[in-house]
C-alpha positions as CSV (number, residue, x, y, z in Angstrom):
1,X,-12.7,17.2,30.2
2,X,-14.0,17.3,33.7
3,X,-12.2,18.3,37.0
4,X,-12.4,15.0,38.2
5,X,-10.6,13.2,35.5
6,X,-7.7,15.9,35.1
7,X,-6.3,14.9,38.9
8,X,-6.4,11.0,37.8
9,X,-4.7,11.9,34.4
10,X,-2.4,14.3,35.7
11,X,-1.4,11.8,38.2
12,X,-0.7,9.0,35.5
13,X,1.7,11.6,33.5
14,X,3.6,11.7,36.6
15,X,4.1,8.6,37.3
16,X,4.6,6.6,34.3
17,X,6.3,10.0,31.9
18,X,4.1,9.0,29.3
19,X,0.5,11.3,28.1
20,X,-3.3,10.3,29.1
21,X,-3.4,10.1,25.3
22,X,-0.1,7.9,24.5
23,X,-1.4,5.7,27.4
24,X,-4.7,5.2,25.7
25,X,-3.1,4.7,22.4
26,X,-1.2,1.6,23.9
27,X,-4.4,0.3,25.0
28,X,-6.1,0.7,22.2
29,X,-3.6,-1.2,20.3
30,X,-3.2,-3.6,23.3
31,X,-7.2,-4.1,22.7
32,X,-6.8,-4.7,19.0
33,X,-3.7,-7.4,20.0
34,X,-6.3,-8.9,22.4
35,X,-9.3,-9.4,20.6
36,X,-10.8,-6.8,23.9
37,X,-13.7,-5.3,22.1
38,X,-14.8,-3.8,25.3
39,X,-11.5,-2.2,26.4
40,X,-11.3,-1.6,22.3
41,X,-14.1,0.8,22.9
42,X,-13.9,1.8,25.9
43,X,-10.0,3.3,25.3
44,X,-11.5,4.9,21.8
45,X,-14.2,6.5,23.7
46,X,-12.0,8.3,25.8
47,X,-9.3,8.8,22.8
48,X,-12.2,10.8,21.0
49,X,-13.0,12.6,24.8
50,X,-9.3,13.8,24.6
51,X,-9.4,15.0,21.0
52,X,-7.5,12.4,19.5
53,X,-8.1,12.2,15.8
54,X,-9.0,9.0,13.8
55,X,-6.4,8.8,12.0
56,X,-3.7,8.9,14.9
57,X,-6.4,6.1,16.4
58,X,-6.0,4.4,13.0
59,X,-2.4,4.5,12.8
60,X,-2.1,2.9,16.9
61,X,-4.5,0.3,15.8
62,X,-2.6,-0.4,12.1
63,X,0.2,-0.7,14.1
64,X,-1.1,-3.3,16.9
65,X,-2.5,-5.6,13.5
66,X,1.4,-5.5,11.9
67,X,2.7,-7.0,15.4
68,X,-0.1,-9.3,15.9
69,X,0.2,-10.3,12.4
70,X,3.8,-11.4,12.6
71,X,2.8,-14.5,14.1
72,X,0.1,-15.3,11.8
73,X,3.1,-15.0,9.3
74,X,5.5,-17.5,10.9
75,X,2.6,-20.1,11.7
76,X,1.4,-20.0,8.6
77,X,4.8,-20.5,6.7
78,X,5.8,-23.3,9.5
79,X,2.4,-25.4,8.1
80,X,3.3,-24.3,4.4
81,X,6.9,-26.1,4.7
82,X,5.9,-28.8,7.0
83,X,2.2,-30.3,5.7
84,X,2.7,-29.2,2.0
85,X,5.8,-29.1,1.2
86,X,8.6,-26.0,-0.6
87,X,6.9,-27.2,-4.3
88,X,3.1,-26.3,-3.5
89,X,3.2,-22.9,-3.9
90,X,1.1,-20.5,-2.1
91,X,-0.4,-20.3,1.4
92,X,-0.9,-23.8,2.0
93,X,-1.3,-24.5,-1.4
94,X,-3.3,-21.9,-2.4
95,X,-2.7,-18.8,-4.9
96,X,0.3,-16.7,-4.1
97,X,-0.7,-13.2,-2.8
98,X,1.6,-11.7,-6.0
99,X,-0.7,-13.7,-8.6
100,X,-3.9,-12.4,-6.6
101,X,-2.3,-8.8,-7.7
102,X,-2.3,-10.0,-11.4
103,X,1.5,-10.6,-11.2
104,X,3.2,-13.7,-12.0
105,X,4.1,-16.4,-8.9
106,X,7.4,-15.7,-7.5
107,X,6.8,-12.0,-8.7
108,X,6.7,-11.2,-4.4
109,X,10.2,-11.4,-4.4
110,X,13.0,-12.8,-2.6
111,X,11.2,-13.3,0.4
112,X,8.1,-14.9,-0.9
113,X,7.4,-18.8,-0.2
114,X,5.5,-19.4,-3.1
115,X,7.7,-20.0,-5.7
């Protein structure tokens, strides 16, 4: 790390109580929520400059796609039970993510919308 960037990061720890590296890590996962392939790299680049390991990287960025994926969730069970209807089965009508697995449909459980 140079002399120049310490200052900046020092000042950053200061003022918000949080790391240079847990401040990336939110940015990196804000990239991932933002479809910011730039910022994506740019905040990885400097994750790897400050020794962060791919697997903490992977784990900021596997948690950015659960949250962004929540949404995906809802929308896509709101147009299951409003254009095809509770008996369809299945995203839309297609195969059930339990009978993709070789299970049986309904075998998701409770919380699966394709039974």
């Amino acid at each position: 790390m140079t002399t120049q960037t310490e200052p900046q990061a020092q000042t950053e720890t200061e003022a918000t109580g949080l790391s240079e590296t847990t401040l990336n890590l939110i940015a990196l996962g804000a990239a991932i929520g933002s479809n910011a392939e730039r910022a994506f790299r740019a905040h990885q680049s400097r994750l790897e400059e400050l020794g962060v390991s791919k697997d903490d990287m992977i784990e900021a960025v596997n948690m950015a796609l659960r949250v962004k994926g929540d949404p995906h969730s809802q929308i896509m069970a709101l147009a299951q039970t409003t254009l095809v209807g509770e008996s369809a089965g299945g995203c839309c009508g297609g195969s059930c993510a339990c009978e993709e697995a070789g299970g049986q449909k309904g075998d998701c459980g409770d919380d699966c919308d394709c039974k």
